[in-house]
PALUMGU-358574 format. One line per field, with one value per residue (C-alpha): residue number from 0; residue in one letter; x, y, z. Coordinates in Angstrom, 3 decimals. Each point is the difference from the previous one (the first is absolute). Last residue first. Layout:
% PALUMGU-358574
n <- [NUM; ...]
res <- [a; ...]
east <- [X; ...]
north <- [Y; ...]
up <- [Z; ...]
This chain:
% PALUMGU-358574
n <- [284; 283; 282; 281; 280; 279; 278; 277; 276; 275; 274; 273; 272; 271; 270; 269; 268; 267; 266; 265; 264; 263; 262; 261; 260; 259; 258; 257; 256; 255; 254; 253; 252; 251; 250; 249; 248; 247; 246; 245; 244; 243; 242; 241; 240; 239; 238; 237; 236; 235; 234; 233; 232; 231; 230; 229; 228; 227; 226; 225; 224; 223; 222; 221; 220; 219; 218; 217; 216; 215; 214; 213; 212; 211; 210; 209; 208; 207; 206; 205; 204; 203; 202; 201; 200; 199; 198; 197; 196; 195; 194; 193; 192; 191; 190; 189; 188; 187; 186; 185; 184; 183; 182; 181; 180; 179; 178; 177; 176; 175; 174; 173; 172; 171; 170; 169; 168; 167; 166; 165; 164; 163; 162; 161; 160; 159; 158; 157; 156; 155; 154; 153; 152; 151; 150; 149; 148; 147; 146; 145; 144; 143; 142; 141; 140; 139; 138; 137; 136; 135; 134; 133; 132; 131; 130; 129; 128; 127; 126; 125; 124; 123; 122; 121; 120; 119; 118; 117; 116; 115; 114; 113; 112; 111; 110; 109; 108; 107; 106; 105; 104; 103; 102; 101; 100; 99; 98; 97; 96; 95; 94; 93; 92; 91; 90; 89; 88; 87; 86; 85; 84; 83; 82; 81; 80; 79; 78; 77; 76; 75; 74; 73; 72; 71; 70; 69; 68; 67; 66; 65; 64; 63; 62; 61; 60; 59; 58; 57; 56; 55; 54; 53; 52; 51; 50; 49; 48; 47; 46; 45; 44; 43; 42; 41; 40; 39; 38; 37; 36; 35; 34; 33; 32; 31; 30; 29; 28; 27; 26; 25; 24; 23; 22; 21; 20; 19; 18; 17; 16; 15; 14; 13; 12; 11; 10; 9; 8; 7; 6; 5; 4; 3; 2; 1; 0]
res <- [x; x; x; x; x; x; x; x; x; x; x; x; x; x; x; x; x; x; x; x; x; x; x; x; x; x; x; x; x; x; x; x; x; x; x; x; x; x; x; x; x; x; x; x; x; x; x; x; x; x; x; x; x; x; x; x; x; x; x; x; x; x; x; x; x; x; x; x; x; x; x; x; x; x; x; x; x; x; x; x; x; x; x; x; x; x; x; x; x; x; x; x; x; x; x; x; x; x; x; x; x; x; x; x; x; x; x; x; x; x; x; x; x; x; x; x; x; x; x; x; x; x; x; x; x; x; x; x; x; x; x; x; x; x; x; x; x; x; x; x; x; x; x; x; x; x; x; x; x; x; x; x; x; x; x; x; x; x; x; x; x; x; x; x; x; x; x; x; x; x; x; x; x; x; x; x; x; x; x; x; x; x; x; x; x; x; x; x; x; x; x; x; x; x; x; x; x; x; x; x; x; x; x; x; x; x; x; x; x; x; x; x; x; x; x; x; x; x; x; x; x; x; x; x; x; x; x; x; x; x; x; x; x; x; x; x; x; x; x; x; x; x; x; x; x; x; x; x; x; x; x; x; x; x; x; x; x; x; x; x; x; x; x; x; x; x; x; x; x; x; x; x; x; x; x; x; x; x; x; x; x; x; x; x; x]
east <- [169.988; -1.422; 2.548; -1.122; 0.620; 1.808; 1.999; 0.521; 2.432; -0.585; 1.620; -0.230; 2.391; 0.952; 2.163; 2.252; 3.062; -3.256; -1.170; 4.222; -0.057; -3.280; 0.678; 3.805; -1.607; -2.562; 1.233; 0.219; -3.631; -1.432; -1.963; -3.585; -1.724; -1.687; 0.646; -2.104; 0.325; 0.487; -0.003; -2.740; -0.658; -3.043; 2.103; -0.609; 0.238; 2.467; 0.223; 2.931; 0.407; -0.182; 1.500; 2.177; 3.918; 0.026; 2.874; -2.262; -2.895; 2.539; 1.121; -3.443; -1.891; 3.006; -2.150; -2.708; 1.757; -0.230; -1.360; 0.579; -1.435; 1.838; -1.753; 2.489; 1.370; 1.384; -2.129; -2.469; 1.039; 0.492; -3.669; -1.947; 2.868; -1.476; -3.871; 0.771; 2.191; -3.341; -2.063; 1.934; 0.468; -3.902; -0.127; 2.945; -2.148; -2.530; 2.374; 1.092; 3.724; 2.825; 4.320; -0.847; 0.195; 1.807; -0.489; 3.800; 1.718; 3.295; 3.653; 3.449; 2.332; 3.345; 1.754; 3.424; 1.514; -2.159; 1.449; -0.054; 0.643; -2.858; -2.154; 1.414; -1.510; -3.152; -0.001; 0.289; -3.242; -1.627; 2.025; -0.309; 2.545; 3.268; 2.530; 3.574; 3.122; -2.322; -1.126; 2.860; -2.557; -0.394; 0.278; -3.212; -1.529; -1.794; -1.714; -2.404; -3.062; 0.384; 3.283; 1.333; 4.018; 2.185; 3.736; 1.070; 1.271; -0.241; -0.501; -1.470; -3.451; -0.057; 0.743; -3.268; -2.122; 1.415; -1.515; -3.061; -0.851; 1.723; -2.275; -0.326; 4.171; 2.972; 3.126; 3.252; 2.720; 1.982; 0.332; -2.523; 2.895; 0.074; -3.581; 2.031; -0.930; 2.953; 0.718; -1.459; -0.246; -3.366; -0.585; -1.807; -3.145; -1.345; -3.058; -3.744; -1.808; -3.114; -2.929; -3.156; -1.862; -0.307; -2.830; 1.752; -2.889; -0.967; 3.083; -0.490; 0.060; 1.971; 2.207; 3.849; -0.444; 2.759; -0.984; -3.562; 1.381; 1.690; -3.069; -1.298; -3.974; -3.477; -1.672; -2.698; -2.135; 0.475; -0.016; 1.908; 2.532; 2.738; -1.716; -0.313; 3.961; 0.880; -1.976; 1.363; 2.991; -1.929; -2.267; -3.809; -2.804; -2.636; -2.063; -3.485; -0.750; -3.034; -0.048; -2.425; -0.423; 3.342; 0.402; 2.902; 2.200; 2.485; -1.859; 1.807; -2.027; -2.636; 0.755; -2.563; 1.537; -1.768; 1.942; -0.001; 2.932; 1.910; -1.380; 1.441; 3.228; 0.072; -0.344; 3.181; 1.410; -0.595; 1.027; 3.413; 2.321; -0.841; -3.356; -2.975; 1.539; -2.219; -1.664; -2.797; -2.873; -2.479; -3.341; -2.301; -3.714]
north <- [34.527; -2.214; -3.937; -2.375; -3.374; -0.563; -3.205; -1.596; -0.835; -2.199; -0.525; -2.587; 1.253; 3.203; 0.576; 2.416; -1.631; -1.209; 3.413; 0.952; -2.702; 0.994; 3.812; -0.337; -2.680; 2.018; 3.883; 0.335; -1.417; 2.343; -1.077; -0.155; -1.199; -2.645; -1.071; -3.110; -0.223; -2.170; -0.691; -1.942; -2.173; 0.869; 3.014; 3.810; 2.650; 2.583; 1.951; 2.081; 4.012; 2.157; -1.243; -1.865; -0.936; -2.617; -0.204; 2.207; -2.536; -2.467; 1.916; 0.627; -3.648; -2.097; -0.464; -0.550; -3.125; 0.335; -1.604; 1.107; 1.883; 1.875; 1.597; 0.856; 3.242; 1.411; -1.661; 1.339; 3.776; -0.138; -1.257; 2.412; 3.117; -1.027; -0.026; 3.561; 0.627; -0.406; 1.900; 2.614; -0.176; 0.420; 3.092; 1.439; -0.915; 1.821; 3.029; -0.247; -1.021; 1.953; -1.346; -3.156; -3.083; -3.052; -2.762; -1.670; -3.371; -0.576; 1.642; 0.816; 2.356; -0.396; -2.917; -0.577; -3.257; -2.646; -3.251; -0.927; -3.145; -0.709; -2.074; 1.658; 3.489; -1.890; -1.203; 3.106; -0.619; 3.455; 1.963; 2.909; 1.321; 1.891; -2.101; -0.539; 0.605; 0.281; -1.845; -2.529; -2.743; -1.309; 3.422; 1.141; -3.455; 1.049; 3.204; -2.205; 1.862; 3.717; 1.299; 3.515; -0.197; 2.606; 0.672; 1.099; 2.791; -0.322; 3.600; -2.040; 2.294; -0.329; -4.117; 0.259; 2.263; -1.695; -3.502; 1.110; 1.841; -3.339; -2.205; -2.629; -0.881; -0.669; 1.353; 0.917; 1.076; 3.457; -0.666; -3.213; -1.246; 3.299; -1.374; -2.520; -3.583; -1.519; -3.227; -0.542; -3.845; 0.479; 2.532; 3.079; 1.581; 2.982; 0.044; 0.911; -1.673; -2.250; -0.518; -1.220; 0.286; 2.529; 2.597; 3.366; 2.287; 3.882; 0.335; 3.066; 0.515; 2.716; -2.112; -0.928; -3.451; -1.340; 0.816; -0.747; -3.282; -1.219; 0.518; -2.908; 0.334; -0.040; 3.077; 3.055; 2.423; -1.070; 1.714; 2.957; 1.178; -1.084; -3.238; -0.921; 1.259; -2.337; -3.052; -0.558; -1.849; -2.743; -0.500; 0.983; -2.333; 2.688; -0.427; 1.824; 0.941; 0.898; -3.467; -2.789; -0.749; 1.005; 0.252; -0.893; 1.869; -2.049; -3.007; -3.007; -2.534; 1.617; 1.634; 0.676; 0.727; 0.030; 2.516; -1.685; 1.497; -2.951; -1.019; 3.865; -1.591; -3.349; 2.139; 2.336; -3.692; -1.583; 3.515; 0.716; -2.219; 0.521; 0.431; 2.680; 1.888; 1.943; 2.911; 1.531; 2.311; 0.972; 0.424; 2.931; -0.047]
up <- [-8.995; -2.032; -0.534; -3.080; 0.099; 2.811; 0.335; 2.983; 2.819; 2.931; 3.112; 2.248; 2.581; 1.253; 2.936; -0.348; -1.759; -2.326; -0.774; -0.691; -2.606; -1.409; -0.339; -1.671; -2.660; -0.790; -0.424; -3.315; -0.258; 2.375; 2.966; 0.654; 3.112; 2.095; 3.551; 1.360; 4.061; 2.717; 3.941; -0.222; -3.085; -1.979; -1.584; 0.571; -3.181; 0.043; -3.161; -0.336; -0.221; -2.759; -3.654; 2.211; -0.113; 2.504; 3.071; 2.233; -0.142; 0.911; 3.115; 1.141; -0.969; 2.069; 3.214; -2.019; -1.487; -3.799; -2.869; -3.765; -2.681; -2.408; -3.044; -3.077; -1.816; -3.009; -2.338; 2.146; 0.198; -4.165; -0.051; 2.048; -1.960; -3.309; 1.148; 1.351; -2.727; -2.244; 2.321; -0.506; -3.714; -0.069; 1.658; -2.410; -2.720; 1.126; 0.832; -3.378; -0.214; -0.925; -0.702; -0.681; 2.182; 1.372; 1.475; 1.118; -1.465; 1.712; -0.742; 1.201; -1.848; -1.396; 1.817; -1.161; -0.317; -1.891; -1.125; -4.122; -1.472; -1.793; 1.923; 3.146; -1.398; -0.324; 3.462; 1.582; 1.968; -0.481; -2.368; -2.177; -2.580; -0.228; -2.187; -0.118; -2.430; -3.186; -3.415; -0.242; -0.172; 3.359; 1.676; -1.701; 0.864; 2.971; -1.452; -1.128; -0.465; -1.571; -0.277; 0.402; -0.226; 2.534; -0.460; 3.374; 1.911; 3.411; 2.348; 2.896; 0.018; -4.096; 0.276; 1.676; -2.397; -2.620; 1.108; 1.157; -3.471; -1.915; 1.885; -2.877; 0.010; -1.696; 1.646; -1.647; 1.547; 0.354; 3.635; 1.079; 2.057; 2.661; 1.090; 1.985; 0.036; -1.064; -0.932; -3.372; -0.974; 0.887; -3.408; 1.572; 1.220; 1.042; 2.276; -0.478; 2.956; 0.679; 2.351; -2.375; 3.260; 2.903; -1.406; 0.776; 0.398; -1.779; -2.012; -2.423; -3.541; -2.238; -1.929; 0.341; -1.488; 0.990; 3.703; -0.850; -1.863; 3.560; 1.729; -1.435; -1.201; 1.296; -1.344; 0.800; -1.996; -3.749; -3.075; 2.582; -2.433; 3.383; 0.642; -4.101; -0.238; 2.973; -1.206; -3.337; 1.264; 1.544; -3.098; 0.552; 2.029; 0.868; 2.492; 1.158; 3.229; 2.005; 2.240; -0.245; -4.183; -0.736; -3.583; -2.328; -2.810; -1.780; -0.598; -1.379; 1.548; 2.175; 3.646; 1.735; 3.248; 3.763; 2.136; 3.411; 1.171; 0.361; -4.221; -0.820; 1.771; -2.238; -2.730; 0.565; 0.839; -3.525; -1.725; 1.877; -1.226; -4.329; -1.956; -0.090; 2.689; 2.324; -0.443; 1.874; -0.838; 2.406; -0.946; 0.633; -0.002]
């Protein structure tokens, strides 16, 4: 029987929620202390906990079959994988940086500079297309300091909150690339393998539509049920269900979660009241 191989992190941002997603999916994990290879005992996968920037050249040789990793590192990375989903978490960027007391933000400053960075592939290829010449220093971990010591001009590094560059006196000015985690895989799959990496998105993409969605329920005079029905954002078409009290209905539906606030205040211009939202677990359609 074939087994799916996966990737994910063995340490660092991504590994607690790449497990917290397998958990969605109801991927039961056996994971022992220490272990670097696991079992699934309820899905045909087996995991494999590897370091973050190791997981490229293991997609691309094929060791393992799929991966849950930052799409910033495939673009460092330049390897020969594909992006099968975008996942939604671990949502950074890889900017440049410079001293705050710095007033420009002008790509024009980092002219014959030097910038310290991890991303030196993303970072050349960028000041390449705006025809910069700069000075750049490969670091791993800490890039932050580089600026600190004497070591470079600016840095090009990933950010999420930007805190740490405000810790050490950096502010961020250009934007490189964006980033979030993605799944990933090599370049040729069995077709049994590729059978099981379907049903595996299909789990994924349940999840992803639920996170991004909630159930609305809310009651309604019937003479208002057609225009608010046309206000919600269905999968189909509403569910109309009759109250006790005459005259009355109960409306239910699903909205998006970037569209919430807009939905419910233009619901209750319209008539709504009562209304209810609620999680959804899980969301097949």
């Amino acid at each position: 029987m074939s087994i799916l191989k996966i990737a994910i992190q063995k340490s660092g941002r991504l590994y607690d929620e790449s497990l917290q997603l397998l958990k969605d999916c109801g991927i039961l994990v056996n994971n022992g202390k220490d272990q670097l290879k696991v079992s699934v005992d309820n899905f045909p996968m087996e995991i494999m906990y590897l370091r973050n920037s190791d997981i490229p050249q293991y997609l691309e040789d094929g060791i393992v079959d799929v991966a849950i990793i930052g799409e910033n590192l495939i673009v460092e990375k330049q390897k020969n994988i594909q992006i099968i989903q975008n996942l939604g978490f671990s949502k950074c960027r890889v900017s440049l940086a410079i001293p705050k007391e710095i007033e420009t933000d002008d790509i024009s400053y980092f002219q014959g500079k030097k910038i310290a960075t991890s991303y030196p592939n993303t970072l050349k290829n960028f000041l390449d297309e705006h025809n910069i010449s700069a000075d750049i220093h490969v670091i791993s971990g800490s890039v932050e300091i580089a600026p600190n010591i004497g070591l470079a001009d600016g840095i090009c590094d990933i950010v999420s909150s930007g805190s740490t560059l405000f810790k050490n006196g950096l502010r961020e000015t250009v934007t490189l690339i964006t980033s979030e985690a993605v799944l990933a895989k090599t370049s040729e799959l069995s077709t049994e393998k590729t059978a099981i990496l379907e049903k595996f998105l299909f789990r994924i993409k349940a999840v992803l539509k639920a996170k991004n969605s909630k159930y609305i329920l809310m009651n309604v005079p019937n003479e208002k049920i057609e225009i608010i029905s046309k206000t919600l954002p269905v999968l189909k078409s509403p569910t109309v269900i009759p109250l006790a009290q005459k005259g009355w209905s109960s409306i239910h539906s699903v909205i998006d979660e970037d569209r919430f606030w807009e939905v419910i205040d233009e619901l209750k211009e319209k008539g709504a009241q009562d209304i209810l939202i609620i999680p959804i677990d899980k969301m097949v359609i």
